[in-house]
C-alpha positions in Angstrom: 10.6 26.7 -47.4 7.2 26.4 -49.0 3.8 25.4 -47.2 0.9 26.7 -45.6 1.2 28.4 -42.7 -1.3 25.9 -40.7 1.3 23.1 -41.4 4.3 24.7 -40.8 3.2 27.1 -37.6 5.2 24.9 -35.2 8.0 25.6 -36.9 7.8 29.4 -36.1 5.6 29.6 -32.9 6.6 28.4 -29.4 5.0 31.6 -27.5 2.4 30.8 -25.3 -0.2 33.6 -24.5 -2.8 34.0 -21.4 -5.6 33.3 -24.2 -3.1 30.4 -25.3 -0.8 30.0 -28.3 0.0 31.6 -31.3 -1.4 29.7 -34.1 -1.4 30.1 -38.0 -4.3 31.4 -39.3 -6.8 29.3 -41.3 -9.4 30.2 -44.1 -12.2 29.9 -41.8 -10.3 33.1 -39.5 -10.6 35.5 -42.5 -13.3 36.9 -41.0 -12.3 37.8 -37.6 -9.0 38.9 -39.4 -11.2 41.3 -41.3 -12.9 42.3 -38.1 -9.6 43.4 -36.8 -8.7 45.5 -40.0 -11.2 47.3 -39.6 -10.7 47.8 -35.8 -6.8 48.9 -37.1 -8.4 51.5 -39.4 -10.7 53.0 -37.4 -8.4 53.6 -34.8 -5.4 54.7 -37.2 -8.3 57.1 -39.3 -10.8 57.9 -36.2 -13.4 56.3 -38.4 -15.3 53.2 -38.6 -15.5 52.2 -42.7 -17.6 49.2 -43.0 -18.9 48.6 -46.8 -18.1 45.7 -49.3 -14.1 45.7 -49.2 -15.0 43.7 -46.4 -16.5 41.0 -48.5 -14.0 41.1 -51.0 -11.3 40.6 -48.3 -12.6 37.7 -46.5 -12.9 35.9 -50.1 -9.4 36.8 -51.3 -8.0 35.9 -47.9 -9.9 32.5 -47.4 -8.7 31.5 -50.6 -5.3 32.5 -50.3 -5.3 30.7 -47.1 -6.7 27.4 -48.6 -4.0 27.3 -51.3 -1.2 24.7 -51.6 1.5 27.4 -51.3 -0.1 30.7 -50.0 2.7 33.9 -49.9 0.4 35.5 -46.7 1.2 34.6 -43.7 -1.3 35.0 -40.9 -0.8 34.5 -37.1 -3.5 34.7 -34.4 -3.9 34.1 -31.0 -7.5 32.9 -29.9 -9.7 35.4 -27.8 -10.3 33.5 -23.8 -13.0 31.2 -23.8 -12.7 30.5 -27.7 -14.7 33.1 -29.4 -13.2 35.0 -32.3 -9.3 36.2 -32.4 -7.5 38.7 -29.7 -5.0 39.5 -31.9 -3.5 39.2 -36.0 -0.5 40.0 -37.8 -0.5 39.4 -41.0 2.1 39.6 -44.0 2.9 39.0 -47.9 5.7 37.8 -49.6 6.6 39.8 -52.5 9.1 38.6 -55.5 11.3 40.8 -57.1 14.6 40.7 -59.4 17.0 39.1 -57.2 19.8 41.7 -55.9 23.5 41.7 -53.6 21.2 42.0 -50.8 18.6 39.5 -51.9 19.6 36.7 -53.7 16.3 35.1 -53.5 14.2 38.4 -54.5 12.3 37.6 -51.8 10.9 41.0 -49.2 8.1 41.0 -46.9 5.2 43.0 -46.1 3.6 43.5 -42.6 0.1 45.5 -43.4 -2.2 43.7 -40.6 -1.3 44.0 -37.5 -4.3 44.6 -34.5 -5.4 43.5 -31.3 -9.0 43.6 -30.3 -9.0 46.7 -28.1 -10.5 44.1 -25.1 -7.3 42.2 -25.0 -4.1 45.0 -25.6 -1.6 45.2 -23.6 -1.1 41.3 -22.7 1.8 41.1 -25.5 -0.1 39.4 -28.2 0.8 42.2 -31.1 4.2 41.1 -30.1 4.0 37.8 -30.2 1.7 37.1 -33.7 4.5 39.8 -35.2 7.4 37.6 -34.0 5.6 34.7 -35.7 4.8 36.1 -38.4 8.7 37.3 -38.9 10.1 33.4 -38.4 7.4 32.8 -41.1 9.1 35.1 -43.3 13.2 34.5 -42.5 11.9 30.7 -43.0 10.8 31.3 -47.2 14.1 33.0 -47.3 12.8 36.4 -47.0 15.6 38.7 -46.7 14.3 42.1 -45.7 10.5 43.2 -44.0 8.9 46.3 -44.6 5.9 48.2 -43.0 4.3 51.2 -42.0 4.2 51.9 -38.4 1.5 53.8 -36.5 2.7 56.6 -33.9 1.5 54.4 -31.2 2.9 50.9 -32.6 6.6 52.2 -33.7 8.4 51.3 -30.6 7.1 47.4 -30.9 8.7 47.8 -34.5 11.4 49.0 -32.9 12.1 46.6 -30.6 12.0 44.1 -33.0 14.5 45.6 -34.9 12.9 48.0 -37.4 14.5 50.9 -38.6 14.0 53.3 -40.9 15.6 52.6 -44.2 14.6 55.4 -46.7 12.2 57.9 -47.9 9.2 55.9 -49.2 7.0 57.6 -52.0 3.6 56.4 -52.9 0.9 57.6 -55.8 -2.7 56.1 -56.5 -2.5 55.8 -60.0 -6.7 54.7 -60.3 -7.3 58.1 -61.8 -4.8 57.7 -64.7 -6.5 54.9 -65.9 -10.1 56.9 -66.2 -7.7 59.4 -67.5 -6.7 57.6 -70.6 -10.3 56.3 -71.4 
């Protein structure tokens, strides 16, 4: 299934939250999804880290959110009394060589997921995640991976997350000054 998320969110949200429903995020929510990335790394690092990533994320997510096919997904639910977002959860769809497991090539991403630390505890991580997982199983996404905080990993859980193997990352950004 192909769209943007605006015009296909009815297809994967029928929860209903105190501030009201679910809805697909739309370009002009990239900043309040910013705001709550932020808010998710200061309380996974202890530190608040403005500077101009933030910039440079709103852009790239407004326009990805504008395009005729976008591969993120974004779900929000709307803070009471209509000013800014509670809560996000946001995903990508990656392609790669189709497998036995994935005919499609098609995996997901969750790497935004945050509620605004005035509204926790009313469900609404739960709720933007479940959205955001329809979204994916609707493109034909046939696996979703993420990184779980301590506090977050039985929500994950309960979803039906579970470990699958030993994941191995390297910032390569020094090899290319490297080989200057």
């Amino acid at each position: 299934m192909t769209g943007d998320p605006a015009s296909l969110a009815g297809a994967y949200t029928t929860e209903s939250t105190p501030a009201g429903p679910v809805r697909a995020g739309r370009p002009e929510d990239a900043a309040e999804v910013v705001r709550l990335r932020r808010v998710m790394f200061a309380a996974m690092t202890g530190t608040d880290a403005p500077g101009p990533w933030e910039g440079e994320a709103r852009r790239l997510l407004a326009a990805e959110l504008a395009g005729p096919d976008p591969t993120t997904g974004v779900f929000v639910v709307d803070a009471a009394g209509g000013v800014g977002l509670a809560s996000c959860a946001v995903g990508t769809v990656e392609r790669r060589l189709p497998s036995p497991s994935s005919p499609a090539g098609l995996f997901g991403f969750v790497f935004n997921v945050c509620t605004d630390p005035a509204h926790r505890g009313r469900g609404y991580a739960r709720a933007t995640t479940e959205a955001l997982l329809d979204w994916f199983a609707a493109r034909g996404v046939t696996r979703v991976d993420l990184h779980a905080t301590p506090e977050a990993e039985h929500l994950y859980r309960e979803l039906g997350f579970a470990a699958h193997s030993t994941a191995l990352s390297l910032d390569v950004s020094a090899r290319a000054g490297a080989r200057s």
